[in-house]
C-alpha positions as CSV (number, residue, x, y, z in Angstrom):
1,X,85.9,95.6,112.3
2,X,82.5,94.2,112.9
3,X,82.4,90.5,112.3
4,X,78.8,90.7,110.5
5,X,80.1,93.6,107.6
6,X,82.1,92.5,104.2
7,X,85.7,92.5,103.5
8,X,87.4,95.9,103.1
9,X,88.8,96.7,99.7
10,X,92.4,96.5,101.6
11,X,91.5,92.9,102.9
12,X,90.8,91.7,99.4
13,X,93.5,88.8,97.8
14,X,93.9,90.7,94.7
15,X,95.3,87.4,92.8
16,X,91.6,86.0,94.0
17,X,89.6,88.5,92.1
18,X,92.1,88.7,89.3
19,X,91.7,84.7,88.6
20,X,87.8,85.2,89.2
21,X,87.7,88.0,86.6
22,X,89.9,85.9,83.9
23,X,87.4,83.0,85.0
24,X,84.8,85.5,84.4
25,X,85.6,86.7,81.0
26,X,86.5,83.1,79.6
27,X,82.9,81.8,80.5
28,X,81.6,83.9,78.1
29,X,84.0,82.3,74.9
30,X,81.5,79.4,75.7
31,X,78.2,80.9,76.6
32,X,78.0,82.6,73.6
33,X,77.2,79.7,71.1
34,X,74.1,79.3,73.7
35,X,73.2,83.0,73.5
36,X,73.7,83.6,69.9
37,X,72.8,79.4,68.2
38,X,70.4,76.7,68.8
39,X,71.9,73.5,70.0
40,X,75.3,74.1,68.6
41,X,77.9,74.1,71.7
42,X,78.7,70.8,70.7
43,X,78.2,69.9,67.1
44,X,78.7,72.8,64.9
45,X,77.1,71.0,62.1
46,X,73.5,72.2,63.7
47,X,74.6,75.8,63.5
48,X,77.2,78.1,62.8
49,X,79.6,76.9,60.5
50,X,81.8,73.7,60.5
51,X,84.8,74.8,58.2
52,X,87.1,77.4,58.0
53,X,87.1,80.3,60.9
54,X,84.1,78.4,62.3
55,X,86.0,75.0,62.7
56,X,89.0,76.9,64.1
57,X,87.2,78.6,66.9
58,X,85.5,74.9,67.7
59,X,88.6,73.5,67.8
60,X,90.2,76.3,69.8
61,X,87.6,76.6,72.3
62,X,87.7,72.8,72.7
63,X,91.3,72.4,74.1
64,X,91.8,75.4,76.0
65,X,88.5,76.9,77.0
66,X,85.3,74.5,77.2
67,X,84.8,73.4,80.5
68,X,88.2,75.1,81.6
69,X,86.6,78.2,82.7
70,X,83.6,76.7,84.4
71,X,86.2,74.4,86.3
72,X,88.7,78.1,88.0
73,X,85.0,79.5,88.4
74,X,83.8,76.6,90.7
75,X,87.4,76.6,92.3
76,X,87.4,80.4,92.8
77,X,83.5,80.3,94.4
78,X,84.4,77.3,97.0
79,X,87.9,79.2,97.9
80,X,85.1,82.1,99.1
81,X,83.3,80.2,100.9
82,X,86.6,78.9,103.2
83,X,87.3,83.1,103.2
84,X,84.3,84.6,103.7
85,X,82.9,81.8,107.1
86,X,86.4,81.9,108.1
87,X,87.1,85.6,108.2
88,X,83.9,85.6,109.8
89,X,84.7,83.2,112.6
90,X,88.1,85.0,113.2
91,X,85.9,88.5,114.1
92,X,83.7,86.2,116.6
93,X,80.8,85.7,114.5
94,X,80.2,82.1,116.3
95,X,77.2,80.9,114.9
96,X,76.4,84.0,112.6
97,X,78.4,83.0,110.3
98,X,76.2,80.2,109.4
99,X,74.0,82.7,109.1
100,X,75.6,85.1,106.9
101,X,76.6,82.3,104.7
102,X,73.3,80.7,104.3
103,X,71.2,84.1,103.6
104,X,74.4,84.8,101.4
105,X,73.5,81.9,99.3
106,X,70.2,81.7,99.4
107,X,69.5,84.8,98.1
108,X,71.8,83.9,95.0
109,X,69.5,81.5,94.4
110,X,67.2,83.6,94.3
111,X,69.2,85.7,92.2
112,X,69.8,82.9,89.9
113,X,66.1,81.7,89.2
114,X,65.5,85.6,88.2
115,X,68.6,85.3,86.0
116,X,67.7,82.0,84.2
117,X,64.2,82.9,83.7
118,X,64.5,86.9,82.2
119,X,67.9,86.6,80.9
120,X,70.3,83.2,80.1
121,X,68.8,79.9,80.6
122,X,72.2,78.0,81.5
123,X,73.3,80.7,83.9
124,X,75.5,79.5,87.3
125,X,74.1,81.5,90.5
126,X,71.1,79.3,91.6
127,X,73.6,75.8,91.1
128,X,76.3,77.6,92.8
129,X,74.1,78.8,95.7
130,X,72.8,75.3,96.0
131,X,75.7,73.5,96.2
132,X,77.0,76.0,98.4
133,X,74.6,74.9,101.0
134,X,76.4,71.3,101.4
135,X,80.0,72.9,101.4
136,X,79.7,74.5,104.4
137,X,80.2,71.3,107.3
138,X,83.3,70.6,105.0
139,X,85.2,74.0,105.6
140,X,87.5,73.6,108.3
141,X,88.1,70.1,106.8
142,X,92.7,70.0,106.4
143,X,93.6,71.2,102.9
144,X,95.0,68.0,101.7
145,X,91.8,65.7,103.0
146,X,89.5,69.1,100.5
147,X,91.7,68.4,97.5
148,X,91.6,64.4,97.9
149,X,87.9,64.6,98.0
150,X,88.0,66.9,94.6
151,X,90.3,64.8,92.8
152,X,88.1,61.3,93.8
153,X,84.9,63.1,92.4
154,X,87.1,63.7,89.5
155,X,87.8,60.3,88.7
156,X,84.1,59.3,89.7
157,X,82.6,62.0,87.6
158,X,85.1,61.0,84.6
159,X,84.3,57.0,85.5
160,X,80.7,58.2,84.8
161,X,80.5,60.1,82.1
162,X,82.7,56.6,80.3
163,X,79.8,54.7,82.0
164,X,76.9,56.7,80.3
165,X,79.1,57.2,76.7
166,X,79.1,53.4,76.5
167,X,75.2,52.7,77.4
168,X,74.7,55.7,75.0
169,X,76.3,54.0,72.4
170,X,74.9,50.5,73.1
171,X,71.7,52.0,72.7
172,X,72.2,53.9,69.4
173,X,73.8,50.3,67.9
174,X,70.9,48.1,69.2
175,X,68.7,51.1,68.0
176,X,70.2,51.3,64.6
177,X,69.9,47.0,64.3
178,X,66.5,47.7,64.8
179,X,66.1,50.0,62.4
180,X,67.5,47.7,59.9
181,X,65.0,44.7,61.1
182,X,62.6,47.2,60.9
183,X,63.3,48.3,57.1
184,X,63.8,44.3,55.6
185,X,59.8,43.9,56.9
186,X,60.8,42.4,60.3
187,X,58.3,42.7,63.1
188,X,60.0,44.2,66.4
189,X,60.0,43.1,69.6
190,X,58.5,45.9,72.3
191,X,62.7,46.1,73.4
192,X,63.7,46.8,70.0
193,X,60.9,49.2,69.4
194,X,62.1,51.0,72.5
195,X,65.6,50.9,71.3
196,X,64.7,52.4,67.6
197,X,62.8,55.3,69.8
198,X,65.5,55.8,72.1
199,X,68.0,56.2,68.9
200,X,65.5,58.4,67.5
201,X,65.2,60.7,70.3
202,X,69.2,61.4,70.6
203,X,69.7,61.4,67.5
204,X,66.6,64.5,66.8
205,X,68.0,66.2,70.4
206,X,71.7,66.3,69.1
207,X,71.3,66.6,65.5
208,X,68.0,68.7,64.8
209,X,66.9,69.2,61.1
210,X,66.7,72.9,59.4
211,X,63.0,73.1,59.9
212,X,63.5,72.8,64.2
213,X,66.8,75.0,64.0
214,X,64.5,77.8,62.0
215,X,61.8,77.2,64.5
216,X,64.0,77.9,67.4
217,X,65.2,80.9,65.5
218,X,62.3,82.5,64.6
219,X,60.8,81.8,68.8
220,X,64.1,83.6,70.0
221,X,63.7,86.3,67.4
222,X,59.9,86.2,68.3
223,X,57.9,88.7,70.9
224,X,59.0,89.0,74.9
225,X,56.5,86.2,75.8
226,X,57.9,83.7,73.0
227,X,61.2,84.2,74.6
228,X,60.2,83.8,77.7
229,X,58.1,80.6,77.0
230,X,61.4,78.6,74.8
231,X,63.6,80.0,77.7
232,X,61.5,78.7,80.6
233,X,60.9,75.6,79.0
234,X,64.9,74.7,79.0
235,X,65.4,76.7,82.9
236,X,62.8,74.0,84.0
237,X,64.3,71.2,82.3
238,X,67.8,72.3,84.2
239,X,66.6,73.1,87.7
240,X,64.6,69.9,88.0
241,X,67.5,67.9,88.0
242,X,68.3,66.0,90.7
243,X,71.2,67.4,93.7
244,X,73.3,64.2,93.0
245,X,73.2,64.3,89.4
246,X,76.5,64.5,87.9
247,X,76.5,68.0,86.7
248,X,76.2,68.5,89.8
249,X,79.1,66.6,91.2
250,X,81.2,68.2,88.7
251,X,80.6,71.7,90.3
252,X,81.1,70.3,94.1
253,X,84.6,68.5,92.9
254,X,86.1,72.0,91.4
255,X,84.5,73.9,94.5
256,X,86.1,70.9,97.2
257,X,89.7,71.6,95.0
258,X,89.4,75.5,95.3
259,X,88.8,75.2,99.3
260,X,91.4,73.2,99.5
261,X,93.8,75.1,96.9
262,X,92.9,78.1,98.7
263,X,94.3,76.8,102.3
264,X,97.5,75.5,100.4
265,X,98.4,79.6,99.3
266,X,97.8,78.8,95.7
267,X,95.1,81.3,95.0
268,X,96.9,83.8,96.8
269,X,100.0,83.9,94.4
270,X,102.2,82.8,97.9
271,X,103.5,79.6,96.4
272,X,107.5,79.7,95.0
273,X,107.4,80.9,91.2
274,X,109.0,77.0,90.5
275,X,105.8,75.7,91.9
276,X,103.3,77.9,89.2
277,X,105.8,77.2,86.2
278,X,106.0,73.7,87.0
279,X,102.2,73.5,87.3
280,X,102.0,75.3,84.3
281,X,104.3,73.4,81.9
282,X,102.5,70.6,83.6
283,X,99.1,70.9,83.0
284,X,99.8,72.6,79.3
285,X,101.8,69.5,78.0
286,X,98.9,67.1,79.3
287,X,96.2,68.8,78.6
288,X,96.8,70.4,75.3
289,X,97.8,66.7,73.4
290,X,94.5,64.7,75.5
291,X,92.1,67.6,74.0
292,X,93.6,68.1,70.8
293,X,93.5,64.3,70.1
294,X,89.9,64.8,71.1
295,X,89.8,67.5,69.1
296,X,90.9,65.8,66.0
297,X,89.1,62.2,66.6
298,X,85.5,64.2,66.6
299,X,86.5,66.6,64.0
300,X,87.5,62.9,61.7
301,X,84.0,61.5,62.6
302,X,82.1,64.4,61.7
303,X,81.1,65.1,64.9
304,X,79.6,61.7,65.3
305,X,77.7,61.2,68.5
306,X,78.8,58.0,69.2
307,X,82.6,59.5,69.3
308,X,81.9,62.4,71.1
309,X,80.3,60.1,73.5
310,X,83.4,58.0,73.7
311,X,85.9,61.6,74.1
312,X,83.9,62.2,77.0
313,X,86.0,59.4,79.2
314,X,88.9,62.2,78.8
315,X,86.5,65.2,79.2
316,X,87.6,66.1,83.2
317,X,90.8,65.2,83.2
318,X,91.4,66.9,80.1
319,X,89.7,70.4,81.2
320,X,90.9,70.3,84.5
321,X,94.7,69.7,83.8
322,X,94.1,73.2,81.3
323,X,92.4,74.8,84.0
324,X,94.9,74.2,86.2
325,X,97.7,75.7,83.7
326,X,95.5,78.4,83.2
327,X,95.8,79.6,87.3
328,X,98.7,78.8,87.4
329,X,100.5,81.4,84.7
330,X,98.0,83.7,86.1
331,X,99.4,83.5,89.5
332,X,103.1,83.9,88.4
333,X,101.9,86.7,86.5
334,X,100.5,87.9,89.6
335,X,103.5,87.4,91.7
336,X,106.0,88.6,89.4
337,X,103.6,91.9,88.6
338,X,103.9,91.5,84.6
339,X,101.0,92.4,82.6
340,X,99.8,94.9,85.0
341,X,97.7,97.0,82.3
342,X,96.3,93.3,81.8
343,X,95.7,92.2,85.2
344,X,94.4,95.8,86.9
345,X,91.2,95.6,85.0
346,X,90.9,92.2,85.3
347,X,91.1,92.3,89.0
348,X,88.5,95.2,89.5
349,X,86.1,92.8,86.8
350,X,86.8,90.1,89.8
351,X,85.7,92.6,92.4
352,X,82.0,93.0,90.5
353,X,81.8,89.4,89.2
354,X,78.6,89.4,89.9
355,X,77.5,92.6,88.4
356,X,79.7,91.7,85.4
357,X,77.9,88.5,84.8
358,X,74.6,89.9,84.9
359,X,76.1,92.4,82.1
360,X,77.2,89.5,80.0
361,X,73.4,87.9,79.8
362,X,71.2,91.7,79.2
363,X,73.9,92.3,76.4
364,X,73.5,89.4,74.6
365,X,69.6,88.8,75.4
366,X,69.4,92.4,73.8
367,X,71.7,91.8,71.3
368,X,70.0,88.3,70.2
369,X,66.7,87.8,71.3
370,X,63.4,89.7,69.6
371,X,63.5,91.7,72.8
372,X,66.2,93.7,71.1
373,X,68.1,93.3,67.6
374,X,67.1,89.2,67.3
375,X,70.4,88.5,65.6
376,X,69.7,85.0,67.1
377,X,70.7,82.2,64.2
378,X,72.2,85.0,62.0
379,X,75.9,84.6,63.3
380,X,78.4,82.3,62.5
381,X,80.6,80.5,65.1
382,X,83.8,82.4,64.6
383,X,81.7,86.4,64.0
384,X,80.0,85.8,67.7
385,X,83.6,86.3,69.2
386,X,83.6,89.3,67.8
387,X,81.2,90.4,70.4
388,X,83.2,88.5,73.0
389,X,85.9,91.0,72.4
390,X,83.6,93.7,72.1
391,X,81.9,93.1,75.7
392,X,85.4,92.5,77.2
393,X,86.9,95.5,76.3
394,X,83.6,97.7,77.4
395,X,83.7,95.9,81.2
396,X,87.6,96.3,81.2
397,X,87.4,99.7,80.7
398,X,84.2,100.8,83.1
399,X,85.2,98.2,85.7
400,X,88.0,100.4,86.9
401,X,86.3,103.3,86.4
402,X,83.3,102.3,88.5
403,X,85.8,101.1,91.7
404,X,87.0,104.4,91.4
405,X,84.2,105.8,92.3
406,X,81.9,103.1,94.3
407,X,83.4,100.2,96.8
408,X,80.9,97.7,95.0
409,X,79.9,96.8,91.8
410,X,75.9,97.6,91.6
411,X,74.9,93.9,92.4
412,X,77.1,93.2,94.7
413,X,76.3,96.1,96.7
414,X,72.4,95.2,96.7
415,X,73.8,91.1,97.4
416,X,75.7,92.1,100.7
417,X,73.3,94.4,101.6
418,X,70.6,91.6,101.7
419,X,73.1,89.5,103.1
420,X,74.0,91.4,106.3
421,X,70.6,93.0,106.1
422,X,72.2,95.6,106.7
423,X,72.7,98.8,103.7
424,X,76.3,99.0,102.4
425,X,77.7,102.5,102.1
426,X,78.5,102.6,98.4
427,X,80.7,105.4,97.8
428,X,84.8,104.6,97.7
């Protein structure tokens, strides 16, 4: 086989694409409250309900899906990038795999700036392409030296996200002491006027009043060019941030743990089944008690910023212990070939990720925005997973269907044509 074509459909690691397809679907448990409420992914007390079903599917998405699905999405991504340069250099490719790899990703940048832009403002390709461009001097790097390198960003990202909780809060107390000054008649200092502004401005950003939530409604629900205008305005805010900023870091650490999980055999199901139930009852009985006691301590608080703030110490270790549960009952599931009605479509949803995405953003732009139905606002937290089960049961039926037919989803087809420059033959 040519060293400058893509994988074969009998090349593919079908445990791969099944773990990137259950990645896949999970995102969407958590982009939805960006697609369908303004400023609630946090703090339900904004929008879409606090109580009832709407607390439960806070609280359920908080300990086993926020941040979890992100974190087997970046793993899955950096295990392709060790696959795809290293299959390449296998077949000769030399240098031309640098190639391949860079046009790969630099065209899902480009894919990605679209994306943000026209359809979901907190979508994944043009980061993941980005980062991608720093991964690739690290992939021949031994498997242990990629997963020590993860875990330490771990520990530095969960160091600094403690670090900026506590100056967050320090700045909300000497903010609120000002505000008291202020009130009893006292004349401020210019650092205790800048402290009461600084309180003010977190406070508005995380806790809007009704009049800005119906604004934001009413643009989303408003005419193409309003939606285009509130959506560009938060794309801009996202892309300008800087490489080493620690949203950043928090995709390089799960894509440095899924190179190096990848050379271990773990993605590939090729581990002893002790290994994935130990992992498994592992990660379950510490992640589920650190983010349920999250859970509970910002539920008590009211969702009180300054708590939230404080959770956050736990945030990575938390997610990432889940996360690692998660792949792990999906590989002995894999392995053991339960579930198969379960795991076929999800495989063939892994095989057109990308197209799949793409589907997830024009169904609920349509669905929420003015462009289509502008049921923006409208939903409560718990109803918008009805349309999460909705679109997963639409893409796990035609996913299947389509590889029947065609050896690529429709994206990915028009991706690694651009890639190899090269068209793909599309028909099975």
């Amino acid at each position: 086989m040519s060293a400058f074509a893509p994988v074969r459909a009998e090349e593919r690691i079908s445990s791969l694409d099944t773990l990137r397809g259950f990645a896949l679907l999970g995102i969407l448990l958590m982009n939805i409250v960006g697609f369908g409420l303004h400023n609630a992914y946090d703090n339900p007390l904004v929008a879409g309900g606090p109580e009832g079903w709407n607390l439960a599917a806070w609280v359920t998405m908080h300990i086993l899906a926020e941040g979890k699905m992100r974190c087997l999405f970046s793993m899955v991504f950096g295990a392709g990038v060790v696959l795809l340069t290293g299959r390449a250099e296998e077949r000769g490719a030399g240098g031309g795999a640098a190639d391949i790899f860079l046009r790969r990703n630099l065209w899902l940048m480009l894919f990605g700036i679209f994306h943000a832009y026209l359809l979901w403002y907190g979508e994944i390709l043009y980061p993941y392409g980005l980062c991608a461009l720093a991964l690739y001097p690290f992939r021949k790097l031994p498997a242990r030296t990629l997963v020590l390198i993860g875990a330490v960003m771990v520990l530095g990202i969960a160091a600094a996200n403690g670090l900026n909780g506590y100056l967050a809060m320090d700045t909300l107390k000497r903010g609120a002491e000002a505000e008291q000054l202020a009130r009893a008649g006292t004349k401020l200092t210019a650092e205790q006027e800048e402290a009461k502004k600084k309180r003010e401005e977190m406070l508005k950003e995380d806790h809007p009043s009704p009049e800005e939530v119906e604004k934001a409604n009413k643009q989303w629900r408003g005419s193409l060019w309003e939606v285009l205008k509130i959506r560009g305005k938060i794309v801009w805010r996202w892309h300008n941030l800087a490489y080493y900023h620690v949203l950043y870091f928090d995709l390089f650490s799960m894509m440095f743990l899924g190179m190096g999980f990848y050379k271990l055999g773990i993605f590939s199901a090729a581990r002893p089944a002790k290994f994935y139930a130990l992992l498994a009852l592992g990660g379950y009985a510490f992640g589920v008690p650190v983010n349920s006691f999250t859970a509970w301590t910002i539920v008590k608080s009211g969702f009180d910023l300054p708590t939230r703030l404080f959770c956050s110490t736990v945030y990575d270790v938390g997610r990432l212990s889940i996360a690692l549960a998660h792949l792990a009952v999906l590989m002995l599931l894999c392995q053991k070939g339960w579930f198969g009605f379960l795991l076929r479509p999800l495989t063939a949803i892994g095989q057109t990720a990308l197209s799949n995405y793409i589907l997830h953003s024009l169904v609920c732009a349509t669905l929420f925005t003015g462009v289509g139905f502008g049921l923006f606002g409208r939903l409560q937290r718990y109803e918008l997973y009805f349309v999460v089960l909705t679109i997963w049961a639409v893409q796990m039926m035609i996913s299947p269907m389509w590889l029947k037919r065609y050896r690529f989803g429709p994206l990915e087809w028009c991706w690694r044509s651009l890639t190899y420059w090269e068209k793909q033959p599309m028909k099975a």
